[in-house]
N, C-alpha and C positions, 0 to 999 in steps of 0.2 A: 504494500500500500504506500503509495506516494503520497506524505502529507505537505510538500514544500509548494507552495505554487508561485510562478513568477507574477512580479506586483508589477513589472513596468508596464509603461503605458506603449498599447500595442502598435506594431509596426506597422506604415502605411502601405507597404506592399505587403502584409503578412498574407490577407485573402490570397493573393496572388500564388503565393510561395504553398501554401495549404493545397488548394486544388490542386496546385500543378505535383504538387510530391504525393496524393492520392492517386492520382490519376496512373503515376509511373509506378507507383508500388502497387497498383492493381493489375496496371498492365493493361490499361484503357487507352493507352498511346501506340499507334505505331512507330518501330523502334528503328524502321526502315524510311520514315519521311523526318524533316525537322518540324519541330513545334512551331506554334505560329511566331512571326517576327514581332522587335519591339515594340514596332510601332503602333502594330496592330493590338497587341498585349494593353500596351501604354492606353489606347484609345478604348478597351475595351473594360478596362479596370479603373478606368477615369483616378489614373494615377501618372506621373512623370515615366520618362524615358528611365532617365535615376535609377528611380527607385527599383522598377523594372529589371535592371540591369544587376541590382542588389539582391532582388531575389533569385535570380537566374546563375548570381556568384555564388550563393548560401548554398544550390542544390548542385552544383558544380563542386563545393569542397566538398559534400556530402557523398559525391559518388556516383547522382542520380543524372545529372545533366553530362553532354561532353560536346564542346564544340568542335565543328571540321570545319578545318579552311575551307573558305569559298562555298561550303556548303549547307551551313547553319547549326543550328543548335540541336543536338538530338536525345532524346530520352535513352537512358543507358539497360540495358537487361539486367535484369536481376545475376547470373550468373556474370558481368563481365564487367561488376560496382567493385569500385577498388575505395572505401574511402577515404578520403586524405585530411586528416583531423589539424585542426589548429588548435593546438596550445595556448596561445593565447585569451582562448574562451572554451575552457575547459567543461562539460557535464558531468559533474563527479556524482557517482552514485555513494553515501554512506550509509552502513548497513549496521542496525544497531540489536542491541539484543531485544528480543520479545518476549512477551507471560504467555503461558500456557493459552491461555483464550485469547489470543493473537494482538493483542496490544501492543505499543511499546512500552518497552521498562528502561525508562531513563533518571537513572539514580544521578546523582553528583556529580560522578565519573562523566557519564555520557554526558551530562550536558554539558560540562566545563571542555570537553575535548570539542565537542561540535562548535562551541561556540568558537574555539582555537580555527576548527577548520573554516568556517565558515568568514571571520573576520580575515581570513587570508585568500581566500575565494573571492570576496569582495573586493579589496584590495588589487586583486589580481587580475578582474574584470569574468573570474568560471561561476557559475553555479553549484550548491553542493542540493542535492536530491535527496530526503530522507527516506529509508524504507525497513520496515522491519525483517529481520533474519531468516523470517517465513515467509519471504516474499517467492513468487515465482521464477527458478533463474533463468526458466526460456525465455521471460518476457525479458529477463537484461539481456541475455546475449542477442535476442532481436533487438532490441531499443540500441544497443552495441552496432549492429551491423546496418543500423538502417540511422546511425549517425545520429541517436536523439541522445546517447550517453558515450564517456570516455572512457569508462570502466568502474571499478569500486573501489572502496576503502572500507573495508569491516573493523567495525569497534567489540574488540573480547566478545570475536567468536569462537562458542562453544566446538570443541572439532566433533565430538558425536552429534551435532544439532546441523551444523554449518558444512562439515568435514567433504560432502560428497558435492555440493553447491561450488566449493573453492574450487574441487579439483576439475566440476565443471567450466569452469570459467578459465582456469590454467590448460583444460586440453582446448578451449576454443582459441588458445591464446591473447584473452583481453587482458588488459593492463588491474593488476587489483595489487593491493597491500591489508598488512592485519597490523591493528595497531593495541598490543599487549597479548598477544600471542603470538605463537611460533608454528609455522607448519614447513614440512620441505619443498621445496623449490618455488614459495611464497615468499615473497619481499617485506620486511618487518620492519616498524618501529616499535621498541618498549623501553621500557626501564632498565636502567643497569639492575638486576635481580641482584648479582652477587655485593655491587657498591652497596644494596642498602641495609642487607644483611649485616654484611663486615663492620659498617657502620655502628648497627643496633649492638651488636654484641660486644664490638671494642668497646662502644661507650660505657655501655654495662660493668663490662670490666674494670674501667676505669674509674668507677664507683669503689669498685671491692667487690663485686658478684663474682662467685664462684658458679653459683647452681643457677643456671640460665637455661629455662626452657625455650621451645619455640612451638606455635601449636599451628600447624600448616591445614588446608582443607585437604579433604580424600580424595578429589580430582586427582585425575594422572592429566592433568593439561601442561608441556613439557615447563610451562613458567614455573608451574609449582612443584617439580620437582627440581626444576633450578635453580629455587629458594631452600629445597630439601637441603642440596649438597649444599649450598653456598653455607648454611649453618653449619653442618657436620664438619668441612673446610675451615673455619673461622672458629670452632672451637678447638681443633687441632693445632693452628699455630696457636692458639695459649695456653697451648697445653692443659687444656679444659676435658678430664678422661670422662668426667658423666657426660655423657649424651640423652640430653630429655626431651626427647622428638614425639610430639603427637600429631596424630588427626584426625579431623573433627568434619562430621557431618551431621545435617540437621535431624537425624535417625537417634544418632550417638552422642547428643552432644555433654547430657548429663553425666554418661558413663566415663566418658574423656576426661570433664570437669573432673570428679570424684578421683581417676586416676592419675591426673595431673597434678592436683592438688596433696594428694597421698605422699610424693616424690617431695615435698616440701621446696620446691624452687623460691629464688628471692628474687628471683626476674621473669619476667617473660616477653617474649617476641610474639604479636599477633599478628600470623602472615598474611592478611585481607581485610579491609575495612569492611566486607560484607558482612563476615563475621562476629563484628564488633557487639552489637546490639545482644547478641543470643548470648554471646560469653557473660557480657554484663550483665544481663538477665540471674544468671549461672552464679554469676559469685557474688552477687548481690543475694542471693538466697541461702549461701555456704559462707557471709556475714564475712566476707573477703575485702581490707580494707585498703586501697590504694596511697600512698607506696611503704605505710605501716607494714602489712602484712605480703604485699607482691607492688614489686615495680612492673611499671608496665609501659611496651611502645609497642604502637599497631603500625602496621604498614598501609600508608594510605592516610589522607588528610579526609576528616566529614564534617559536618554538621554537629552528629552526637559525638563524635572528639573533643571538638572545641567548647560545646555548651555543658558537655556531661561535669558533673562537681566532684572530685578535684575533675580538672581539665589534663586532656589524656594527652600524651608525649606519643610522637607520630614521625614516620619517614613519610615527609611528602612530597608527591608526586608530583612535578608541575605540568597538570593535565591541561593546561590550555594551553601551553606553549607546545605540547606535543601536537595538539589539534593544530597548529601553524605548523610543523614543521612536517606533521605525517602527509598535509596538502602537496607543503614544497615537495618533498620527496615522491609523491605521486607524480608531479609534472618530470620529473626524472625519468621515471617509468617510461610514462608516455612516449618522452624524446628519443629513449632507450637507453639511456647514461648509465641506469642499474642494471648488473646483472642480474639473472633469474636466484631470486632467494638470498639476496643481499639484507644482512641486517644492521642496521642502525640503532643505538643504544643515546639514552638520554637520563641526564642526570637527577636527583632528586635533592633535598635538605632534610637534615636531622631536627625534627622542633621538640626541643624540650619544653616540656610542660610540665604538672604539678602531679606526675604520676611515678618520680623516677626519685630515686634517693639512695644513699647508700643503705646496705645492708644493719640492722640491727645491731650496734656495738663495733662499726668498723668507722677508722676517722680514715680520712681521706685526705689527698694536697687540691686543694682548689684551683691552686694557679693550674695543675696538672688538667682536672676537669674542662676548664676553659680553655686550653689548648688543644 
């Protein structure tokens, strides 16, 4: 479902332009005579030569149109459209995740990245198309080949929901990227996973935390277990031998809780803001107090981060800057500047907030902390 619709105010030769790419995508034209001339067009749509001339360019980069010297303009075959896309005025499709009953579900995340994409679109002079995950992918690879789109950009697609859709669009070969996920021979922007790991943990360290969980989702989507190793990694070099690795899904979340909390950790790493809300839930009921009884940094900046009381200490993600940069790197795509399954990584900040503290009876060097 396409819910983006263009506000500008409509082109004087648009009528023009409509009919005429009807006509040829129906195959209402002979493909053997030329179309009728300007002038005749011009007189006939009680519109300038111009403009005329403007729509007749628009379906010419598209594919549909080709002229021969000396012998006019002619409606192209379906089989023999090559078309030749401008960059400049790019139709990016972005594809966002959906709920069960075909909505979209645009949490924080999505909208701060779309808005990224979209303030660079602008800027740019492309369009960005919103559609949900469930969308139809014949109809993109037709709106693809029939020059009404440039390709996608999917936001944290699931790969069992999206997984068969990508590869759909990879064997048609249109241009797409995923932006926080990883698939093979798909062009990526995400987060440095392992920077903001290494981050949570050394800081912890630097507390005095010895006993630092991390509690990751049960997804196998490869980001999450590239936040699995980045922990295990990052307690190795400090020579941190407990490893207190869980994960949590919305099935198990209490049994996790109970055995997470059993381990007596003095830190924890919460690997997705999605998460956030249930855990709190969790140890707000097991009378779990912030950073008395657990310090705590989630991955991911919210809403319920910043407002929840104490205010929760977070790696954040700078999801609107990704939203400008996942754009840039699409028109890369496009021009072919990216290889196939090139990834690109971007960086995040550590915000400490009112959930992190040393350990119970351990003094610390402060100058060390702020450094």
């Amino acid at each position: 479902m396409n819910i983006f619709q263009d506000n500008k105010k409509a082109k004087v030769y648009a009528k023009l332009y409509r009919d005429l790419k009807e006509d040829i995508i129906q195959a209402k034209l002979d493909f053997s005579i030329p179309i009728m001339g300007e002038l005749n067009l011009a007189a006939k749509y009680r519109i300038s030569r111009k403009s005329v001339r403007k729509a007749l360019q628009e379906l010419t980069l598209e594919g549909l149109l080709k002229k021969r010297q000396g012998c006019g303009t002619f409606a192209v075959p379906s089989g023999d459209r090559k078309i030749v896309r401008c960059v400049d005025n790019l139709k990016i499709a972005v594809i966002l995740p959906t709920r069960t009953e075909g909505l979209f579900y645009i949490d924080e995340y999505d909208d701060l990245v779309t808005e990224g994409i979209s303030e660079y679109c602008f800027k740019n002079g492309h369009q960005q198309l919103l559609y949900g995950c469930d969308v139809d992918i014949e109809s993109i690879i037709s709106k693809y080949h029939s020059g009404h789109l440039d390709g996608a950009i999917w936001v944290r697609a699931d790969a069992d929901a999206c997984g068969s859709s990508i590869a759909a669009l990879e064997r048609a070969s249109i241009p797409q990227m995923l932006i926080n996920r990883l698939m093979e021979k798909v062009c990526s922007l995400h987060v440095d996973y392992f920077d903001e790991i290494k981050q949570s943990i050394d800081f912890f360290h630097v507390l005095g935390h010895k006993k630092i969980a991390f509690l990751n989702t049960s997804q196998k989507e490869i980001i999450f277990l590239e936040r699995a190793n980045a922990y295990l990694k990052s307690m190795k070099s400090l020579n941190l031998s407990e490893k207190l690795y869980f994960e949590m899904n919305p099935a198990n979340t209490k049994a996790i809780m109970d055995e997470l909390m059993s381990k007596k950790p003095t830190a924890l790493v919460l690997g997705g803001h999605a998460f956030l809300k249930p855990f709190l839930i969790c140890a707000q009921n097991a009378c779990i107090k912030f950073p008395k009884d657990l310090s705590l940094i989630c991955i991911g900046d919210s809403h319920l981060a910043r407002t929840h009381i104490p205010s929760i200490s977070v790696y954040s993600e700078p999801r609107y800057e990704m939203g400008k940069k996942a754009a840039y790197f699409f028109e890369t795509i496009v021009k072919g500047q990216a290889p196939p399954g090139e990834i690109a990584k971007i960086k995040g900040d550590l915000v400490i907030r009112k959930t992190c503290a040393p350990p119970s009876g351990v003094n610390i060097d402060r100058e060390k902390v702020k450094a």
